[in-house]
Structures are given as structure tokens and as C-alpha cells.
C-alpha positions as CSV (number, residue, x, y, z in Angstrom):
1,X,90.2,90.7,93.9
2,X,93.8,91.2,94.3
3,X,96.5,89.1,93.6
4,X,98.5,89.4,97.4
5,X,101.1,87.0,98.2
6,X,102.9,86.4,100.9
7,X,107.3,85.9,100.2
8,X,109.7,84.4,102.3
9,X,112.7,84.9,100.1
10,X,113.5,87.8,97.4
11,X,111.9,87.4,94.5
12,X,113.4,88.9,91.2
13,X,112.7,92.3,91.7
14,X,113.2,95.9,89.8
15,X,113.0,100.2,90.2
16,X,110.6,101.0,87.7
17,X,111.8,104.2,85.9
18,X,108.6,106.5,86.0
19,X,106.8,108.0,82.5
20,X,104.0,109.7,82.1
21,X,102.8,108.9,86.0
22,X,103.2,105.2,85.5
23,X,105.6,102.8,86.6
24,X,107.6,101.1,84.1
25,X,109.7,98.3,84.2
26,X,111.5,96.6,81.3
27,X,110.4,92.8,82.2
28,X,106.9,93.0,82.7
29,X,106.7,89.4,85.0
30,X,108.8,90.8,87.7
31,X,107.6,93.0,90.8
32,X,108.1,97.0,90.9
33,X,110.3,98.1,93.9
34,X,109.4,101.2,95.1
35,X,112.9,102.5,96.7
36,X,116.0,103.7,95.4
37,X,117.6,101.1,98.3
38,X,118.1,97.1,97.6
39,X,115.3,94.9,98.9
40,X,116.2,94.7,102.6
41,X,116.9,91.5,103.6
42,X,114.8,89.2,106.5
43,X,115.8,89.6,109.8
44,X,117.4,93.5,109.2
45,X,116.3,96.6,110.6
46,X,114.6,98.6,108.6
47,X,112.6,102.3,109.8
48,X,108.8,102.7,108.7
49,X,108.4,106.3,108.1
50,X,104.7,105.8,107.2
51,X,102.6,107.0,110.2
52,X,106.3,107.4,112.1
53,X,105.9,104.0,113.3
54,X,109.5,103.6,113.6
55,X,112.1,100.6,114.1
56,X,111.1,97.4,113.0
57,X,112.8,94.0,111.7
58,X,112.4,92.4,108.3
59,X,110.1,89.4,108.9
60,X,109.5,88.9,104.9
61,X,108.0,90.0,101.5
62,X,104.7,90.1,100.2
63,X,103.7,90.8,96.5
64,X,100.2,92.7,95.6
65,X,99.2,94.2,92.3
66,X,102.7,94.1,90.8
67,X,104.5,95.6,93.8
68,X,106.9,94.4,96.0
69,X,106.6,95.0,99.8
70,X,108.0,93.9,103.2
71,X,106.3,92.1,106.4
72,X,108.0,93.6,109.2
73,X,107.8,93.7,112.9
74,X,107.8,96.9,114.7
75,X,110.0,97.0,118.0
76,X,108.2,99.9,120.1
77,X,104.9,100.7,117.7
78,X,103.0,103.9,118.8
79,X,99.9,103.4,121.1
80,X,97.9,103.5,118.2
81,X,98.9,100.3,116.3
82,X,99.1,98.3,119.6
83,X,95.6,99.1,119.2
84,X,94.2,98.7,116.5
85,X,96.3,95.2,115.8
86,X,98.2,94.0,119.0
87,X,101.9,94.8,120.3
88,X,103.4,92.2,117.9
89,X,101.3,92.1,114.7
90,X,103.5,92.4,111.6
91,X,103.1,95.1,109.5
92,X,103.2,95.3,105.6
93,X,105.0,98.5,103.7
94,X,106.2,99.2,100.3
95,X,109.7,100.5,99.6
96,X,108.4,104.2,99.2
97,X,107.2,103.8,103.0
98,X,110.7,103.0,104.4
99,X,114.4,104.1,105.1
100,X,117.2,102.1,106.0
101,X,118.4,102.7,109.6
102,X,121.9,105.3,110.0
């Protein structure tokens, strides 16, 4: 079972500095961030570049196995997510699966 939680504000956050393959952070009771980017905050744009699934707005945080990630909205999802979960499901990313917009 995991330990997923959903975030409506930032929680205290860090970049782990990777050794040896594995994330390290130096407070071990705060979440891993996995971009070299600030936590966006909710109700900014944000691209997903996993899957190319584009634009999409900050809708929140969620917190799973350590890791810090973000609830989002897409604004024009491929055909593909409509889908599989509806035109306006949220979607949930880490930091390694985003950019921040130009």
C-alpha cells in the first residue's frame, strides 16, 4: 500500500542530490522534488511533456512514496486521454515529467 496524498498548498519540499542511483535528501521527513525548477505554484501553467500531453494548469500537489508531484488540468489533452479519463480529469505528474512554459 502506498502512502498517496493529496496537497493543496506547498509542502516543505527539496532536489535530492543523486548518489549511487538513489535520491538523497539531507532532511529525511521532507518530499523529493524531482526538477531543477521551484514547485509551480496552483493556478500556473505548467507543460506535461510526459506522453506530450501539453498545456495544463496547476490544480495542486499530491505526495506518494516520498515524492512530490502536481495535480493539473490539461487545456487541449490528446484524443487519447479524453478517453481513457474524460476531457477534464486532472492529471498527476512529478517534476521530472514537466517544463515551465517560455
Amino acid at each position: 500500500m502506498s502512502d498517496y496524498k493529496e496537497l493543496d498548498t506547498v509542502p516543505i519540499y527539496e532536489v535530492p542530490v543523486w548518489r549511487h542511483g538513489k535520491a538523497v535528501t539531507v532532511r529525511a521527513d521532507v518530499l523529493k522534488w524531482s526538477a531543477p525548477f521551484p514547485l509551480p505554484p496552483v493556478g500556473s501553467e505548467i507543460v506535461v511533456t510526459m506522453n506530450r500531453i501539453g498545456p495544463a494548469t496547476v490544480t495542486g500537489y499530491f505526495a506518494c512514496e516520498g515524492w512530490l508531484g502536481i495535480r493539473c488540468r490539461p487545456a487541449s489533452p490528446p484524443e487519447w486521454y479524453v478517453k481513457q479519463n474524460g476531457r477534464d480529469a486532472e492529471g498527476y505528474v512529478y517534476g521530472a515529467e514537466i517544463a515551465l512554459p517560455d
